[in-house]
C-alpha positions in Angstrom: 112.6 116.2 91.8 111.1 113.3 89.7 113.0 110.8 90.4 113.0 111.6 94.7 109.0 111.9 94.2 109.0 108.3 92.7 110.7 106.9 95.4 109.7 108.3 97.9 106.2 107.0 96.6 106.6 104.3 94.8 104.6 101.7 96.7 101.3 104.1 96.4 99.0 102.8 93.4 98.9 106.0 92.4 99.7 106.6 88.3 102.7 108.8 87.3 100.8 111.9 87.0 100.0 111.6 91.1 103.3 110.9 91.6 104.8 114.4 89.8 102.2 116.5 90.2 103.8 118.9 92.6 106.6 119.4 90.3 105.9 122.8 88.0 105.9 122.5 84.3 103.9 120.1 82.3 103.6 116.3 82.2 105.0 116.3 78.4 108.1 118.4 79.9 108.5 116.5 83.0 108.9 113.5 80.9 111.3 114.8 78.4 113.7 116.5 80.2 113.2 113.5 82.9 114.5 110.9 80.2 117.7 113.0 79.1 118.5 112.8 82.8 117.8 109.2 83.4 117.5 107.5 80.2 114.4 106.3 80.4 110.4 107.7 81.0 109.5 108.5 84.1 106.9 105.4 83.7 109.8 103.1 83.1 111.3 104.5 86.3 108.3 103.8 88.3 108.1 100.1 87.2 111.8 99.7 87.5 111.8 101.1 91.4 108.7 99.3 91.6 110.7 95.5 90.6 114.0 96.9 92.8 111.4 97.0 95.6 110.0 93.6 94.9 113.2 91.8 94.7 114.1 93.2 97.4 111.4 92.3 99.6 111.3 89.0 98.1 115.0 87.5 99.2 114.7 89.5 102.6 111.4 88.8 104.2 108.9 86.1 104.4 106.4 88.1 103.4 103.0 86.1 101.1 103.2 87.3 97.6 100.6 89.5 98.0 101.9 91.0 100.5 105.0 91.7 98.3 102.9 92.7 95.6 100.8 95.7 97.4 104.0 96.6 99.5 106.0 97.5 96.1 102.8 99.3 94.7 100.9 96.8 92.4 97.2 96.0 93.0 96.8 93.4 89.8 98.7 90.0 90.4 98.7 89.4 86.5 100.5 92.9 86.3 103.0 92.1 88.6 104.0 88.7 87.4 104.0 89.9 84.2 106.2 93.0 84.6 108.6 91.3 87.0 109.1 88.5 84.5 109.5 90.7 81.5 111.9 93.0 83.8 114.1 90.3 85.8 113.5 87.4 83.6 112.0 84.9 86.2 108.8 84.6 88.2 108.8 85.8 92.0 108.3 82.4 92.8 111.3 81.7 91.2 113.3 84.5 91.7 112.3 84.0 96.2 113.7 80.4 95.5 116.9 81.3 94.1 117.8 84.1 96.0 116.0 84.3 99.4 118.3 84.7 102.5 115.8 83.3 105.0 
């Protein structure tokens, strides 16, 4: 239920604890029984669906980088960059140059 409430709702800003509250039991729980599924914290999911979203928008539309940035659910531009270079190892900039399909 976590992990189809994340993406499903990935792209609101919401935090994590909007995104599962509609699932019984609480946060601590969620997010332990949630990792021996997945692996990782439902946090850690969020960002990683967040970057999937990104990249994918990125190499498939023209879309500004704002644009890109709000439609994968970040509102801080520093956030972003940071977390998509920490995640994929390039910039957005860079990553749109090397793999966009436009």
């Amino acid at each position: 239920m976590a992990q189809r409430s994340i993406e499903s709702s990935y792209n609101s800003t919401g935090t994590i604890e909007e995104l599962i509250k509609e699932i019984p039991g609480s946060r601590r729980n969620i997010a332990r029984r949630f990792k021996q599924v997945t692996g990782i914290t439902p946090i850690e999911y969020l960002q990683k669906t967040r970057i999937e979203a990104a990249k994918k928008l990125l190499v498939e539309t023209n879309q500004q980088m704002t644009e890109v940035m709000v439609n994968s659910g970040y509102t801080d531009p520093k956030a972003f960059r940071k977390i998509f270079r920490k995640t994929v190892g390039m910039t957005p900039t860079g990553y749109r140059e090397k793999f966009y399909m436009g």
